[in-house]
ROMARKOL-309231 format. One line per field, with one value per residue (C-alpha): residue number from 1; x, y, z. Coordinates in nm, 4 decimals, padded with zeros to 6 digits. Example, Ala and Ser with C-alpha at 12.3 -4.5 7.8 and 13.67 -1.06 7.14 Angstrom:
residues 2
pos	1,2
east	01.2300,01.3670
north	-00.4500,-00.1060
up	00.7800,00.7140
END
This chain:
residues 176
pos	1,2,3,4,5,6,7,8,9,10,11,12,13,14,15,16,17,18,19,20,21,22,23,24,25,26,27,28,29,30,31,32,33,34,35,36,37,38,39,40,41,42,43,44,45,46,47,48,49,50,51,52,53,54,55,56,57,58,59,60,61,62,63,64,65,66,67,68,69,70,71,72,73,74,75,76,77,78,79,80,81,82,83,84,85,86,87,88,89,90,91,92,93,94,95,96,97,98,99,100,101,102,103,104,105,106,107,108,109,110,111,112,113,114,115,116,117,118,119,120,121,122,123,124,125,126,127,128,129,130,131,132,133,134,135,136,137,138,139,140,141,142,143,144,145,146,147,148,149,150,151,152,153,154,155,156,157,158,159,160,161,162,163,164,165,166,167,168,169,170,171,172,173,174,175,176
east	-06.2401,-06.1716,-05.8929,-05.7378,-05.8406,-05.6698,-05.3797,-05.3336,-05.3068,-05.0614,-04.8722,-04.9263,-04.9000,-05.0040,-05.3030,-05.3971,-05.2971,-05.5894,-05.7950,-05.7279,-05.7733,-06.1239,-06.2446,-06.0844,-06.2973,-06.6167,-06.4426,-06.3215,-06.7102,-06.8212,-06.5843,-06.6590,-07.0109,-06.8971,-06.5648,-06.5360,-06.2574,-06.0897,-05.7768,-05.9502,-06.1100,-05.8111,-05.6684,-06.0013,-05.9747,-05.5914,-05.6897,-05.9442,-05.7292,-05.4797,-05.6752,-05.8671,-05.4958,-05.4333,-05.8128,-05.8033,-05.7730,-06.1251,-06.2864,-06.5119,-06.5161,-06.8327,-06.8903,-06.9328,-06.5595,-06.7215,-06.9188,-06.6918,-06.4792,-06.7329,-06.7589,-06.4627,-06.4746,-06.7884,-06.5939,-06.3320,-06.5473,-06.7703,-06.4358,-06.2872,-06.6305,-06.6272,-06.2982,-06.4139,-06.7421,-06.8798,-07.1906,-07.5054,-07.3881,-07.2018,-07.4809,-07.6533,-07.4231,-07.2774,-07.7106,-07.6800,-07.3919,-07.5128,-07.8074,-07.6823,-07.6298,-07.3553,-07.4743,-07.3234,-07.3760,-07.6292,-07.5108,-07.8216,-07.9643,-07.8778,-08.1538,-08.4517,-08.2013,-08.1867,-08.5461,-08.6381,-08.3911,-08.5392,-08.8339,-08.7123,-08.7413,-08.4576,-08.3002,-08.2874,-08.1182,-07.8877,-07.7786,-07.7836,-07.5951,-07.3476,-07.3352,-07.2741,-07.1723,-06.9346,-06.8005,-06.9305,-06.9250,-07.2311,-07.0818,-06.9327,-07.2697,-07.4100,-07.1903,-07.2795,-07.6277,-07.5930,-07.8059,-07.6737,-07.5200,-07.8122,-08.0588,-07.8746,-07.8634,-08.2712,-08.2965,-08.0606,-08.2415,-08.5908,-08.4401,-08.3496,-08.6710,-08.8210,-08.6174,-08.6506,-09.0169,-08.9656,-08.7632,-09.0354,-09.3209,-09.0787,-09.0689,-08.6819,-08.7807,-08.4497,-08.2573,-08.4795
north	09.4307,09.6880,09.8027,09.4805,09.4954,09.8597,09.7238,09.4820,09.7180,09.8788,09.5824,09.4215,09.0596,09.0108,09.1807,08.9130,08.6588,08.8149,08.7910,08.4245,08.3795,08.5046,08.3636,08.0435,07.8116,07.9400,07.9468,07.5379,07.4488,07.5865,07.4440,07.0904,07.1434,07.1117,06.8797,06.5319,06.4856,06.6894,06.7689,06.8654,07.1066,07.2455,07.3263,07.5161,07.6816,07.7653,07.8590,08.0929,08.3130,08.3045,08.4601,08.6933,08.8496,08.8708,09.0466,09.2641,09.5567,09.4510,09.3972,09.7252,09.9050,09.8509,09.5124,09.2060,09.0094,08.6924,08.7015,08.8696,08.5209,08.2931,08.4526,08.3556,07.9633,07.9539,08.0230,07.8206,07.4781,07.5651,07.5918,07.2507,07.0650,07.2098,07.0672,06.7451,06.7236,06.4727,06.4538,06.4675,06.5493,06.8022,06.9752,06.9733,07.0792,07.3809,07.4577,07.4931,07.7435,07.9636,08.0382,08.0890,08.4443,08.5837,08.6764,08.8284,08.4998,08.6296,08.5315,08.3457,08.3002,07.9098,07.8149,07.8635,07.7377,07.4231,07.4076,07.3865,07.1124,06.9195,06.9304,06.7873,06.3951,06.1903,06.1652,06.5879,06.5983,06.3946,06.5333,06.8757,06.7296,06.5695,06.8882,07.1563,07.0134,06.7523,06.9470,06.6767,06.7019,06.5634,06.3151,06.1875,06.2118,06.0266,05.7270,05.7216,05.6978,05.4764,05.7384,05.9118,06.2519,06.4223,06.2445,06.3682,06.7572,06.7173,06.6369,06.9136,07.1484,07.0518,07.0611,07.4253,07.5080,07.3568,07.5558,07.8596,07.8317,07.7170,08.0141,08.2783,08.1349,08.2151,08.5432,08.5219,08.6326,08.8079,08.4639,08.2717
up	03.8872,03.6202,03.8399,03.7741,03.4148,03.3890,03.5805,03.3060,03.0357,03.2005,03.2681,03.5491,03.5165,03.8723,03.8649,03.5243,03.8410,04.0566,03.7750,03.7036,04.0948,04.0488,03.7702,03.7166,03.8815,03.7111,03.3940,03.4634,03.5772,03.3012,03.0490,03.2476,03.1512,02.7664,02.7305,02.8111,02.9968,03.3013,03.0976,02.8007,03.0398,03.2086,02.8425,02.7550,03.0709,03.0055,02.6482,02.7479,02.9859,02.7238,02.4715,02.7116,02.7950,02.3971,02.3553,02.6514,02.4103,02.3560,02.6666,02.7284,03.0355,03.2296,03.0953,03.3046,03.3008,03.3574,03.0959,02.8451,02.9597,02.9266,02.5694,02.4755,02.6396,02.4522,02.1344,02.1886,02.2833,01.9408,01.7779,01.9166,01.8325,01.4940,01.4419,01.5971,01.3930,01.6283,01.4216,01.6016,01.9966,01.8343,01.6062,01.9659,02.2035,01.9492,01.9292,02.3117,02.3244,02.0262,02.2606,02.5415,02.6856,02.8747,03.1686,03.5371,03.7672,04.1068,04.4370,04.5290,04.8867,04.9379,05.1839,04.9229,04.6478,04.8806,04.9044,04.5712,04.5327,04.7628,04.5860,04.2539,04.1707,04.2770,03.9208,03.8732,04.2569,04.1101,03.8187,03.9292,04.2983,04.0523,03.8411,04.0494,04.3683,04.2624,03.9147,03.7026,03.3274,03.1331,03.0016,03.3575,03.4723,03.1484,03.2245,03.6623,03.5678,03.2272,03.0036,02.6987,02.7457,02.5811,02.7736,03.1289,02.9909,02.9060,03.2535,03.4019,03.1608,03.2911,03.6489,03.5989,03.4820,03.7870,04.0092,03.8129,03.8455,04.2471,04.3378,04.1480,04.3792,04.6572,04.5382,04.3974,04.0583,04.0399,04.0636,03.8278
END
């Protein structure tokens, strides 16, 4: 990783390729989680690896790469929903990103992870199915399940903390 990163700064454009390659799809699910629309999504994402070249001067060695990037797709969504001033959703979703940490994502062992899905009600397997298996934005989900957007993130919020609390009594307090 900070090979790649040093690569860069000498310039190597295709080790910035590799890094896209690695990074891109978390940086595009996590952008979904925040934009309406696919496209809109694909811009952040585009946006995001365009700026991270531009700040790489800034990135600190020993620091997590994801999360520096999610950093800066976190800035750029606040940004574009300032802009928007979508009133209330907004206020909300901008709430939700300001505290939020960056944070290295765990490679977690699926079979408990599937467990403790299992044991959520039918309406939090569905959102989190639809969110993290099938890529769906909030809003997507939102309109599948005709709820508002903020009522579908109170239930994928709850349904985290269910399977946070799930994977401690299975003694995986270091993926909760």
């Amino acid at each position: 990783m900070t090979d790649d990163v040093g690569a860069v700064r000498a310039g190597d454009r295709e080790a910035f390729g590799r890094l896209i390659d690695r990074h891109a799809a978390v940086v595009y699910a996590y952008t979904r989680t925040w934009v309406a629309t696919e496209a809109e999504a694909e811009e952040v994402t585009q946006d995001t690896f365009a700026e991270a070249y531009l700040s790489l001067s800034r990135f600190r060695e020993g620091e997590d790469f994801g999360a520096w990037l999610r950093g800066i797709c976190r800035n750029l969504i606040r940004n574009r929903l300032r802009s928007r001033r979508r009133g209330h959703e907004a206020v909300l979703v901008e709430a939700v990103l300001e505290v939020e940490l960056p944070a290295p994502l765990p490679t977690l062992p699926l079979e408990p992870l599937s467990t403790c899905v299992k044991g959520l009600d039918e309406s939090s397997r569905r959102v989190v199915d639809g969110f993290y298996r099938r890529s769906l934005s909030l809003a997507s989900l939102a309109r599948e399940m005709g709820k508002t957007v903020v009522a579908v993130g109170t239930i994928l919020h709850r349904a985290r903390h269910r399977l946070r609390e799930c994977l401690k009594r299975n003694g995986l307090e270091e993926f909760a």
